[in-house]
N, CA and C atoms as an extended XYZ file, in Angstrom:
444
Properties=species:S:1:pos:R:3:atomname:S:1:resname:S:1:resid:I:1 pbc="F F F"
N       -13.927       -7.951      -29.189 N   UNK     1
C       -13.944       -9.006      -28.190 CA  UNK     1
C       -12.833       -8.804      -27.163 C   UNK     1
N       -11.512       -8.472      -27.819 N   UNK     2
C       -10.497       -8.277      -26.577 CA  UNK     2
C       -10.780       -7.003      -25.798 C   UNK     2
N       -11.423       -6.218      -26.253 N   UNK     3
C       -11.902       -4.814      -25.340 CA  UNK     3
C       -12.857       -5.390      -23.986 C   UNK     3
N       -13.462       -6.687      -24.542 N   UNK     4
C       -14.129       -6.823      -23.716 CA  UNK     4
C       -13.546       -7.200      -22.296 C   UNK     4
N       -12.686       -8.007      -22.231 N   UNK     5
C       -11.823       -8.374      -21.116 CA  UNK     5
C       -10.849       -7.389      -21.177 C   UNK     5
N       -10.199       -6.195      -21.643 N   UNK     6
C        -9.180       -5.933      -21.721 CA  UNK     6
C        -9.431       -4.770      -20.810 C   UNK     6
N       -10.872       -3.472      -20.877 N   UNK     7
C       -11.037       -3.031      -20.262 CA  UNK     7
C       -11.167       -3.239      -18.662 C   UNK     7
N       -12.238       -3.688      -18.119 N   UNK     8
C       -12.441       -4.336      -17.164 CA  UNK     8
C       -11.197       -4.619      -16.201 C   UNK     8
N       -10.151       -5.291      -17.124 N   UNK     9
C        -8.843       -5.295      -16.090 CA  UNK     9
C        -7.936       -3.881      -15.639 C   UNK     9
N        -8.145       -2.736      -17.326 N   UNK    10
C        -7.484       -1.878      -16.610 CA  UNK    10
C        -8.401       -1.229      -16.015 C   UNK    10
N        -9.645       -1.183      -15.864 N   UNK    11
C       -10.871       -0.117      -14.730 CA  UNK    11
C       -10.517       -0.634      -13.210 C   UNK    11
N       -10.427       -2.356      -13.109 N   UNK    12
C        -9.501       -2.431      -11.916 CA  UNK    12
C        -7.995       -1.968      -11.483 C   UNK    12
N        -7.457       -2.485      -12.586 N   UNK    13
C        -6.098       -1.680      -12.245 CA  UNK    13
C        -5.965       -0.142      -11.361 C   UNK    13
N        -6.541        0.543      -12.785 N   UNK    14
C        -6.494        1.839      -12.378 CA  UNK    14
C        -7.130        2.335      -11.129 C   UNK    14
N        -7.998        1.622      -10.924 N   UNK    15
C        -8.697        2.160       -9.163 CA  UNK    15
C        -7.798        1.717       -8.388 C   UNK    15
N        -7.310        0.448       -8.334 N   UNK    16
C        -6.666       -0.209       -7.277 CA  UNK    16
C        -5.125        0.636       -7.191 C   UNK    16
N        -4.786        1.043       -8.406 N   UNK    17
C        -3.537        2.000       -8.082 CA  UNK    17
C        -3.668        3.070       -7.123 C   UNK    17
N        -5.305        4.088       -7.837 N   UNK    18
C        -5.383        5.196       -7.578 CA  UNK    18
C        -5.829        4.902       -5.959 C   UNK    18
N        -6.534        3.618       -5.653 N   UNK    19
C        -6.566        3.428       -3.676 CA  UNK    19
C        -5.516        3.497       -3.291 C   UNK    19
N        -4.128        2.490       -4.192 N   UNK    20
C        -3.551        2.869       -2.977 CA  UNK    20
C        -2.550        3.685       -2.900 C   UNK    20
N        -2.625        5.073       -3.829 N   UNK    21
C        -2.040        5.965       -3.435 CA  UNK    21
C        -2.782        6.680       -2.574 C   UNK    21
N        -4.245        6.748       -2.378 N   UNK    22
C        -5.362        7.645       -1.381 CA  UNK    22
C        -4.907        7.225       -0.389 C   UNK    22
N        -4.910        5.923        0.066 N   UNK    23
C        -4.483        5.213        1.226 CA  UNK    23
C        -3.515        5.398        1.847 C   UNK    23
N        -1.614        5.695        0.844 N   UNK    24
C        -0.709        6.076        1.488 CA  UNK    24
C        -0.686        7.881        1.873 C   UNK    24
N        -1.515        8.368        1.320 N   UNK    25
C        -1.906        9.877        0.779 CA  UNK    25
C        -2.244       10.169        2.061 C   UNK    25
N        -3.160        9.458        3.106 N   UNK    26
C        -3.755        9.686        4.147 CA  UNK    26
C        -3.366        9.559        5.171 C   UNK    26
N        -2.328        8.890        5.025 N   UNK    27
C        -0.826        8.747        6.116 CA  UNK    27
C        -0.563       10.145        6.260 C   UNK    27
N        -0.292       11.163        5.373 N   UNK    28
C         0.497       12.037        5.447 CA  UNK    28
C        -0.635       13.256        6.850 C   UNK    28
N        -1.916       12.993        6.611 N   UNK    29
C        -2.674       13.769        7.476 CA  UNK    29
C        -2.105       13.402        8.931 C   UNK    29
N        -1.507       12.497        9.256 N   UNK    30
C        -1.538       11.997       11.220 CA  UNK    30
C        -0.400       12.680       11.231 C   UNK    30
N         0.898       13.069       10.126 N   UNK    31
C         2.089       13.589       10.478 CA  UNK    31
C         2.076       14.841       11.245 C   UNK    31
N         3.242       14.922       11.816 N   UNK    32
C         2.789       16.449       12.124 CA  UNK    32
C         3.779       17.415       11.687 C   UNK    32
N         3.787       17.329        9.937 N   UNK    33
C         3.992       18.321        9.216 CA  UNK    33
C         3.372       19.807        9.078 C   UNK    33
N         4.020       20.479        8.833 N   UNK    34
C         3.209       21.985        8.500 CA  UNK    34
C         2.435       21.680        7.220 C   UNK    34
N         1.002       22.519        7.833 N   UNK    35
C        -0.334       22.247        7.154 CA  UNK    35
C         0.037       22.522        5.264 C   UNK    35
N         0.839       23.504        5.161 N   UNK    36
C         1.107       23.662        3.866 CA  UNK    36
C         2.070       22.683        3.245 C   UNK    36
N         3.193       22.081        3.971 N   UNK    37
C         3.995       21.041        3.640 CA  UNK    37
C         2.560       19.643        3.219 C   UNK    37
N         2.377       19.004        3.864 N   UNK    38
C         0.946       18.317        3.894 CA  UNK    38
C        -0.005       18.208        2.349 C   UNK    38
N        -0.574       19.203        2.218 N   UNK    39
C        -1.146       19.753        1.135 CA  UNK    39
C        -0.472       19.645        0.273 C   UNK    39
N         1.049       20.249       -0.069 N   UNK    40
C         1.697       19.849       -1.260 CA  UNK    40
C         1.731       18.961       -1.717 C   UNK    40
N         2.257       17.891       -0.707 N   UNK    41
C         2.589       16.213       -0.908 CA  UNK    41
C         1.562       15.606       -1.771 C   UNK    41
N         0.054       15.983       -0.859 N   UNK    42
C        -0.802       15.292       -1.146 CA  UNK    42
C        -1.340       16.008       -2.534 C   UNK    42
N        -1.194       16.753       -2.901 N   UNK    43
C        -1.493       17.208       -3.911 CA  UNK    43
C        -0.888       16.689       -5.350 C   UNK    43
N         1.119       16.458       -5.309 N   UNK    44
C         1.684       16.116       -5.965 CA  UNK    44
C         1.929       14.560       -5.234 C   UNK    44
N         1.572       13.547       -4.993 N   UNK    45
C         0.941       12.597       -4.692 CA  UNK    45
C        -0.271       11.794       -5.286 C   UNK    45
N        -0.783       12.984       -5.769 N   UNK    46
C        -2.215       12.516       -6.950 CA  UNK    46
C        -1.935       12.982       -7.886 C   UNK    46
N        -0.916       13.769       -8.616 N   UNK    47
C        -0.281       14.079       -9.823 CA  UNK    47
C         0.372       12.850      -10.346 C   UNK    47
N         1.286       12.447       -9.126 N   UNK    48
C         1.596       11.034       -9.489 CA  UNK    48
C         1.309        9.542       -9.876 C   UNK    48
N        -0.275       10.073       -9.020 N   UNK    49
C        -1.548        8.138       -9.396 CA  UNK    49
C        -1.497        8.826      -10.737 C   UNK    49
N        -1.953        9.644      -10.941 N   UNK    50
C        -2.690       10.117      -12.479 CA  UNK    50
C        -1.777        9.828      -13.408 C   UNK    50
N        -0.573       10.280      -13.337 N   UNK    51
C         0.941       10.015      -14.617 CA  UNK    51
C         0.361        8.745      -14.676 C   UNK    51
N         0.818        7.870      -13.367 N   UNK    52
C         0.962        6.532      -13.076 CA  UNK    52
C        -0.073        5.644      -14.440 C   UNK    52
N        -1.542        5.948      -13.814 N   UNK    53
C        -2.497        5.865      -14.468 CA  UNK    53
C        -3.058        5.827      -16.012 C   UNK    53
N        -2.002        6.986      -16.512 N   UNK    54
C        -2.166        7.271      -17.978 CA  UNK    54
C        -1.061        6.287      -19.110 C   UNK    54
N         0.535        6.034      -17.750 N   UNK    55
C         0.906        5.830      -18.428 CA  UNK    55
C         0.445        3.926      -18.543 C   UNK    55
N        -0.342        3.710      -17.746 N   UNK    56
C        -0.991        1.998      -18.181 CA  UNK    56
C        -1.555        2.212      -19.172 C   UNK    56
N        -2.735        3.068      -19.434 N   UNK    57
C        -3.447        3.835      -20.570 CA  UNK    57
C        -2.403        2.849      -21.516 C   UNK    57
N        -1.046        3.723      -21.495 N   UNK    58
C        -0.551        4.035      -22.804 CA  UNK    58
C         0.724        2.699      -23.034 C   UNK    58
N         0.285        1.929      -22.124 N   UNK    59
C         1.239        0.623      -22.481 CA  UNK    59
C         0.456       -0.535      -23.159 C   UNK    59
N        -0.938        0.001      -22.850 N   UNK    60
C        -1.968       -0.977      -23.603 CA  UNK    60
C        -2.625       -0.457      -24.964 C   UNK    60
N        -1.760        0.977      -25.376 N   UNK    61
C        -2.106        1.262      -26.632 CA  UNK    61
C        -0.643        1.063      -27.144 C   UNK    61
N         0.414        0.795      -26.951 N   UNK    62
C         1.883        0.395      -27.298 CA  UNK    62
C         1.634       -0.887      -27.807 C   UNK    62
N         1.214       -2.007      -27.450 N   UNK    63
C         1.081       -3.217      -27.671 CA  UNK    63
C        -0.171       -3.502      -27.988 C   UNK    63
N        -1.003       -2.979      -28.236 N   UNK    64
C        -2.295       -3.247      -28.636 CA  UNK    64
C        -2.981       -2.797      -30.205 C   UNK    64
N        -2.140       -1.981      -30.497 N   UNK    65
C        -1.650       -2.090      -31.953 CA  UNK    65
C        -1.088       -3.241      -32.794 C   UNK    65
N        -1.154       -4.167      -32.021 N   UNK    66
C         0.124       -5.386      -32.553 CA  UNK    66
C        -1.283       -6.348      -33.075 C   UNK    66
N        -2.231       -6.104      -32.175 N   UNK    67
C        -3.214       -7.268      -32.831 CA  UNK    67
C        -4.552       -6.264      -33.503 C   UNK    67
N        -4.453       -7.429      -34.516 N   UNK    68
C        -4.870       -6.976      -35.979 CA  UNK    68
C        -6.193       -6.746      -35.888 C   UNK    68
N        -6.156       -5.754      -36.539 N   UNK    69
C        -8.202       -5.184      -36.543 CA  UNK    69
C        -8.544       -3.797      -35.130 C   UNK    69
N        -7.351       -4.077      -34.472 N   UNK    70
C        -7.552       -3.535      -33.442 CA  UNK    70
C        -7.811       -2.400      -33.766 C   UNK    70
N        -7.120       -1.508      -34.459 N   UNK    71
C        -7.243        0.036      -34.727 CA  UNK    71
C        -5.381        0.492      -34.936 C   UNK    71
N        -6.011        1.895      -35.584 N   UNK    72
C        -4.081        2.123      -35.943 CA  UNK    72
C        -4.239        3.846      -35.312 C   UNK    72
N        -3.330        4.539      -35.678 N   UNK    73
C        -3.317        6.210      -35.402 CA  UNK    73
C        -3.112        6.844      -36.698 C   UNK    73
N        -4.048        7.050      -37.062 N   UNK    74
C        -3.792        7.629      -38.432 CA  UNK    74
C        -2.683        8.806      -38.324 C   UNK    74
N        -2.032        8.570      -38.984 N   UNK    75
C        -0.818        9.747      -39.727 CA  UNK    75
C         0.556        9.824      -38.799 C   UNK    75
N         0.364        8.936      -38.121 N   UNK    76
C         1.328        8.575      -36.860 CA  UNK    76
C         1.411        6.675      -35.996 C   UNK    76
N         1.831        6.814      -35.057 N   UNK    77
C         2.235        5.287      -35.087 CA  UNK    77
C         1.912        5.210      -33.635 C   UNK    77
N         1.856        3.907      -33.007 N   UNK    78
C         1.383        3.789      -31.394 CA  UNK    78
C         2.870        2.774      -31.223 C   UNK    78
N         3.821        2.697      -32.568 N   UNK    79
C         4.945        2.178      -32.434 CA  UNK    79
C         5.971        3.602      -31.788 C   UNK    79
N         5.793        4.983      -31.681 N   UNK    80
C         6.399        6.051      -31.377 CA  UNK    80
C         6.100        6.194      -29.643 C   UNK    80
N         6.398        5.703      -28.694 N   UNK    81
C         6.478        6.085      -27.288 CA  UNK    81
C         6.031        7.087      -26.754 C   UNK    81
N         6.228        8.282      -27.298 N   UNK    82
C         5.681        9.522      -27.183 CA  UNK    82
C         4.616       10.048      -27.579 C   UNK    82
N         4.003        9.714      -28.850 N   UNK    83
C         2.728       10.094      -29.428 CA  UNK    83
C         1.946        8.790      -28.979 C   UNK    83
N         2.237        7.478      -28.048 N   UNK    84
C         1.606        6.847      -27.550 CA  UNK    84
C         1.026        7.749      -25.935 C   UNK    84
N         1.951        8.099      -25.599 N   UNK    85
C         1.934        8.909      -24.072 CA  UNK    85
C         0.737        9.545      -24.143 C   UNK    85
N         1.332       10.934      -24.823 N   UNK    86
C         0.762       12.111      -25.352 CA  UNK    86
C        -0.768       11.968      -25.516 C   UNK    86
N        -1.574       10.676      -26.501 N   UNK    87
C        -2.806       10.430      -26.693 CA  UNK    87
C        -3.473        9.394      -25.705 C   UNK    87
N        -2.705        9.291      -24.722 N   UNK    88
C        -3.323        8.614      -23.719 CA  UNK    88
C        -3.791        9.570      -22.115 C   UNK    88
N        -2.300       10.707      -22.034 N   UNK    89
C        -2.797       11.934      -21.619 CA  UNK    89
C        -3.905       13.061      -22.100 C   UNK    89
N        -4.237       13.005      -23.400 N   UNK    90
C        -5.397       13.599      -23.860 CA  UNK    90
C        -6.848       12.816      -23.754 C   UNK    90
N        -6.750       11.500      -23.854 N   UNK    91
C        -8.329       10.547      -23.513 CA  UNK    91
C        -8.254       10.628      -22.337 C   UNK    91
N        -7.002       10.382      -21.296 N   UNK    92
C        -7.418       10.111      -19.667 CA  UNK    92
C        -7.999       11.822      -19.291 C   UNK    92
N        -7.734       12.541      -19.942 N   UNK    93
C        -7.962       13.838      -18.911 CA  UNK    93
C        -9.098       14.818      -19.919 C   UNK    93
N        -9.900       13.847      -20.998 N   UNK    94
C       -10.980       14.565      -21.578 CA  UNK    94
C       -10.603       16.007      -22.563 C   UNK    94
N        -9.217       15.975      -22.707 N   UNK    95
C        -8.651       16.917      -23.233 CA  UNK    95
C        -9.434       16.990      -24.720 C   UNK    95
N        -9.180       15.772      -25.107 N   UNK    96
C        -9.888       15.669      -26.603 CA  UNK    96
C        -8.969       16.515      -27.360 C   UNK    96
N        -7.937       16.606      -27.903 N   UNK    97
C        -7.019       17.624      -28.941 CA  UNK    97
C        -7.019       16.523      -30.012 C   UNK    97
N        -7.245       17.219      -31.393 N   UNK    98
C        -7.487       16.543      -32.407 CA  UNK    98
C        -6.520       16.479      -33.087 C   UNK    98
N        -5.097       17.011      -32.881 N   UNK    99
C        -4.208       16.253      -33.655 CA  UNK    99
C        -3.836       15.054      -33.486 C   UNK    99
N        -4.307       14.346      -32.944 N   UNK   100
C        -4.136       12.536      -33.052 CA  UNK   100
C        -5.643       12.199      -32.953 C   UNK   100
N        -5.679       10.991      -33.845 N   UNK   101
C        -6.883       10.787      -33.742 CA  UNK   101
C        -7.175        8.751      -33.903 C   UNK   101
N        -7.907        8.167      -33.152 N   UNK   102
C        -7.478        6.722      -33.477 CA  UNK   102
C        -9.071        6.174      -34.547 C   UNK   102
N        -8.470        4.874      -34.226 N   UNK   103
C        -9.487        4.406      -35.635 CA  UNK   103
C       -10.000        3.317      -34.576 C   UNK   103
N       -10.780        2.622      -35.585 N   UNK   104
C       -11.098        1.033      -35.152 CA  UNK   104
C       -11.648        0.841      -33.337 C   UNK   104
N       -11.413       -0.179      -32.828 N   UNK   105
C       -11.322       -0.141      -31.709 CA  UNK   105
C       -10.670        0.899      -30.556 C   UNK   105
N        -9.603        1.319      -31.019 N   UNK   106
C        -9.132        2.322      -30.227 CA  UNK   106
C        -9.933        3.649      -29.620 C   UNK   106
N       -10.779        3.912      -31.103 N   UNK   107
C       -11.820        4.989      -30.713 CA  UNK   107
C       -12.329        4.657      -29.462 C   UNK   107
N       -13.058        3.407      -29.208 N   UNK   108
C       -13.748        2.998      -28.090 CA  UNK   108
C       -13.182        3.207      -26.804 C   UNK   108
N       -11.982        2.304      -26.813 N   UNK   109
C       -11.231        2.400      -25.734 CA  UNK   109
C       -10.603        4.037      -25.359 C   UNK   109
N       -10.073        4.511      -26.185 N   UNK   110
C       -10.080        6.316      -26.068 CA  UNK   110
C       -11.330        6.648      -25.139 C   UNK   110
N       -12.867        6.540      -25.455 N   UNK   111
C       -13.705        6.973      -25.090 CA  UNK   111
C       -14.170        6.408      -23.301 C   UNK   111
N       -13.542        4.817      -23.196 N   UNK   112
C       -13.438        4.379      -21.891 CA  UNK   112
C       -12.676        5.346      -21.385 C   UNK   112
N       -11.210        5.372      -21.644 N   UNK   113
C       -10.415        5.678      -20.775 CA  UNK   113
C       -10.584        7.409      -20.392 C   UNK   113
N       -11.706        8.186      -21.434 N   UNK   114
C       -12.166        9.689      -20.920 CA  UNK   114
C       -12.608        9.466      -19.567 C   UNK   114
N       -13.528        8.646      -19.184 N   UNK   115
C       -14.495        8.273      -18.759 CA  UNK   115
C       -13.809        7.194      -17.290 C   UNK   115
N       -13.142        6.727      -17.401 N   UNK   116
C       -11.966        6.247      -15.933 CA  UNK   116
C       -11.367        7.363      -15.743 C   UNK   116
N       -10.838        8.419      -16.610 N   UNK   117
C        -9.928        9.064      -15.990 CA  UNK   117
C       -10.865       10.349      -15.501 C   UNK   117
N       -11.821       10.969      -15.787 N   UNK   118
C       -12.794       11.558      -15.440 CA  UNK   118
C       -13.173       11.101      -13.679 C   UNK   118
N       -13.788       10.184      -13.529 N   UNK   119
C       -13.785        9.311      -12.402 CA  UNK   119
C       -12.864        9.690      -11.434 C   UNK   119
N       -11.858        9.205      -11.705 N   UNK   120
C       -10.418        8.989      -11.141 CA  UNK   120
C       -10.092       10.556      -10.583 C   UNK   120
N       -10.233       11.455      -11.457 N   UNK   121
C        -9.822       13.054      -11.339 CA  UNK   121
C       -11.008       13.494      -10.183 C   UNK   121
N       -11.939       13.085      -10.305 N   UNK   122
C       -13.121       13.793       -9.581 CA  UNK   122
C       -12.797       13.022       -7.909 C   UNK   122
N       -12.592       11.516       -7.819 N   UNK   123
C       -12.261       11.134       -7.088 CA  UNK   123
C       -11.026       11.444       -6.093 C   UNK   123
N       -10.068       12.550       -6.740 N   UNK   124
C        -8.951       12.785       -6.440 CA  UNK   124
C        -8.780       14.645       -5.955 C   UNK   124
N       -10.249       14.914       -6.601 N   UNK   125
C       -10.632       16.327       -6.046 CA  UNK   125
C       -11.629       16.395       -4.570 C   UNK   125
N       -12.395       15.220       -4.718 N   UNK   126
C       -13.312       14.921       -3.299 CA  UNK   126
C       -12.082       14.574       -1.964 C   UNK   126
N       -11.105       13.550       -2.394 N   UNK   127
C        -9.884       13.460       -1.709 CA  UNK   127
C        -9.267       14.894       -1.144 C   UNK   127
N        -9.052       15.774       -2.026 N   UNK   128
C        -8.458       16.688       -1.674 CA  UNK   128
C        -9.534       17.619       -0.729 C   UNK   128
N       -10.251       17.709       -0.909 N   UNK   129
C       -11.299       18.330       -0.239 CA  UNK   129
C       -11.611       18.021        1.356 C   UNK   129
N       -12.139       16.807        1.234 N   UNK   130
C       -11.980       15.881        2.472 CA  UNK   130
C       -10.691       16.484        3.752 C   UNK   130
N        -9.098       16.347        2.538 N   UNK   131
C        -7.891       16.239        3.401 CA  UNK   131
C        -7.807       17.786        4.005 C   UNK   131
N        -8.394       18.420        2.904 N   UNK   132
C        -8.420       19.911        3.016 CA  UNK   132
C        -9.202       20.258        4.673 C   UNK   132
N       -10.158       19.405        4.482 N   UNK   133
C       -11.278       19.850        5.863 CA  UNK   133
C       -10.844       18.805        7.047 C   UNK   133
N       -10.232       18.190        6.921 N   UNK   134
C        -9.634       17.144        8.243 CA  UNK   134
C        -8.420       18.055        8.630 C   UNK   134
N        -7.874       18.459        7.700 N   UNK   135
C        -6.931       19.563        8.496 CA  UNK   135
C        -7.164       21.231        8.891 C   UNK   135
N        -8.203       20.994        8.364 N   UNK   136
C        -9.560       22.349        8.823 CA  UNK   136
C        -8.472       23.902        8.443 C   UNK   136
N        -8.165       22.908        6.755 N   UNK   137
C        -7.266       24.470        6.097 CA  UNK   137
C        -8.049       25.382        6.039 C   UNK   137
N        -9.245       26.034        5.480 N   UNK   138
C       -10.182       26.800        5.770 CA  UNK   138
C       -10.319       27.884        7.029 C   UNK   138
N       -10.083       26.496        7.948 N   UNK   139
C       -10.956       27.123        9.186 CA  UNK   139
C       -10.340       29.044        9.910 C   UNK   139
N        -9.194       29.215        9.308 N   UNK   140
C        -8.610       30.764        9.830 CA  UNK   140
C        -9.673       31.584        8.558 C   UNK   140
N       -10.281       31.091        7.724 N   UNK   141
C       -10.858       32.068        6.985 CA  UNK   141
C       -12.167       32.210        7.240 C   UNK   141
N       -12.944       31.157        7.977 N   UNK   142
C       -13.958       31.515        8.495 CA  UNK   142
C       -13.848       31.910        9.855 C   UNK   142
N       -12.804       31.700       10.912 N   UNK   143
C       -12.939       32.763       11.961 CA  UNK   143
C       -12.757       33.978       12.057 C   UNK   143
N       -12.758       34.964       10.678 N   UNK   144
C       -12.546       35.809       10.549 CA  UNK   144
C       -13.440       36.359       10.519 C   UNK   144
N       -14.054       35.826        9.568 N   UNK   145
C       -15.609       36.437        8.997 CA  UNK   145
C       -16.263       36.222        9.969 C   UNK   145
N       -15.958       35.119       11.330 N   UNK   146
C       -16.981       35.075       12.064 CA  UNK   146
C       -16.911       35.963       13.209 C   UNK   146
N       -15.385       36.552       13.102 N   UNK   147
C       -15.464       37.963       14.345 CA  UNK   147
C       -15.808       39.234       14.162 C   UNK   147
N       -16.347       39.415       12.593 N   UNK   148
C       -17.368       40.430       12.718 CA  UNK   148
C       -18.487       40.702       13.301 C   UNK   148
């Protein structure tokens, strides 16, 4: 029952973060930085929604252990900060590594958060793509080929 409302808030969360880093992300295109300066930013700019992103993941598996029935981590604790991180960076990014593994409800929510962060990543590669072709990084590699 608490998955039921519990998700839902972070599927908003997490978009509304990941807009408005796209949003400040797109600032950086009007600058008139060098095209490779640009690209970096924005690149490590969406490294940063994503941390950002995982680590909500992993503040709602910190405290969400606390209520009962919820699910536990077998052979390890979601009371440890780090092996909370760690298995929230492996569900957000579809990694799937089986040395942690959750129980109960958590399974579920593990399987949401593949599935936002999947989203989120693909959304953040179309971004890059986009920024890639508004600054027409490409474009010296096809006038090459096109002066043959």
């Amino acid at each position: 029952m608490v998955l039921i409302i519990l998700f839902p808030f972070l599927l908003v969360l997490t978009v509304t973060v990941h807009y408005g880093f796209l949003t400040r992300l797109m600032a950086i295109l009007d600058t008139g930085w060098a095209q490779s300066i640009k690209l970096i930013t924005i690149i490590c700019g969406l490294f940063v929604a994503h941390v950002v992103e995982v680590v909500v993941y992993a503040f709602v598996y910190y405290f969400a252990h606390l209520i009962p029935g919820f699910g536990e981590l077998p052979g390890s604790s979601f009371e440890d900060w780090i092996n909370t991180l760690y298995f929230s960076f492996v569900a957000y990014s579809s990694l799937g590594a089986g040395d942690l593994s959750a129980s109960g409800w958590f399974k579920i929510l593990y399987g949401l958060e593949a599935i936002n962060g999947l989203v989120l990543i693909t959304w953040s590669a179309s971004f890059s793509l986009l920024a890639m072709n508004r600054m027409k990084f490409c474009q010296p590699c096809s006038e090459s080929d096109s002066i043959e």
